[in-house]
N, C-alpha and C positions, 0 to 999 in steps of 0.2 A: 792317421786317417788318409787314406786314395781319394783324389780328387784328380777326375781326367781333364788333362790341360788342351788337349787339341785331337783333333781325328784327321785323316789324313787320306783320302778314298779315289786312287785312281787304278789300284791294280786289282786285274779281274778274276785271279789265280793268287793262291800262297805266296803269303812273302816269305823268300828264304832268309836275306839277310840287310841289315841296316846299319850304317856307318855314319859318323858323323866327321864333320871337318874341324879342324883345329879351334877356329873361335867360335863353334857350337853352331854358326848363323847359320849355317846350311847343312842338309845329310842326302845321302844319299839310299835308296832301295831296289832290291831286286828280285824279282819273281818268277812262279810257273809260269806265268804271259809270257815270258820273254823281254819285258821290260825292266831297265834299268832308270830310273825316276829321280833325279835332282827336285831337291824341296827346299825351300826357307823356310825355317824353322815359326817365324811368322807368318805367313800366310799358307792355306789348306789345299791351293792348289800349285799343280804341277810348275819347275821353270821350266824345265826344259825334259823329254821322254826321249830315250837311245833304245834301239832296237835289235835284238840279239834274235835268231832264229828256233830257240827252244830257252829252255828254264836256265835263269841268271840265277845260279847259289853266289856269289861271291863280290862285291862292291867294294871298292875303297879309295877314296882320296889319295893323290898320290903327296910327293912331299910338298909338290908344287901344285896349290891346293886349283889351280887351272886346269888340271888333269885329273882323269879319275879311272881306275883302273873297274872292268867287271870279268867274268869267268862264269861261261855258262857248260851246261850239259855237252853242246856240239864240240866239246873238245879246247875250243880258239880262247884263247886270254885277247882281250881290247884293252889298247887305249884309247880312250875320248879326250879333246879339248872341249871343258866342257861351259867357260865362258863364250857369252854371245857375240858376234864380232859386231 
């Protein structure tokens, strides 16, 4: 049986890709907007939105789960610190 657990609505464009972090509590998404979107996996809205200048295919936690890597269309790989200070 499918049973949807949660929905997730901030990106305004396809999402290309979603990653999550080591102990599940947080993932990350990235899309045609250009947004790269930190989520806890408990609650439906946004932590924190990074802003890339065209479509984010690519997100990932890095080891150091304070970091988060994304890679969009304009060519450029980011790193984010993505804890709030």
């Amino acid at each position: 049986m499918n049973v949807l657990l949660a929905t997730y609505n901030s990106h305004f464009k396809t999402v290309w890709d979603v990653h999550f972090n080591p102990s599940g509590l947080y993932f990350l998404s990235g899309g045609a907007d250009g947004l790269m979107i930190l989520w806890k996996t408990d609650q439906p809205k946004p932590q924190r939105i990074f802003l890339h200048k065209s479509d984010v295919y690519k997100v990932h936690f890095a080891k150091n789960p304070s970091f988060a890597i994304s890679a969009g269309e304009e060519g450029i790989l980011r790193i984010w610190h993505i804890i709030k200070a």
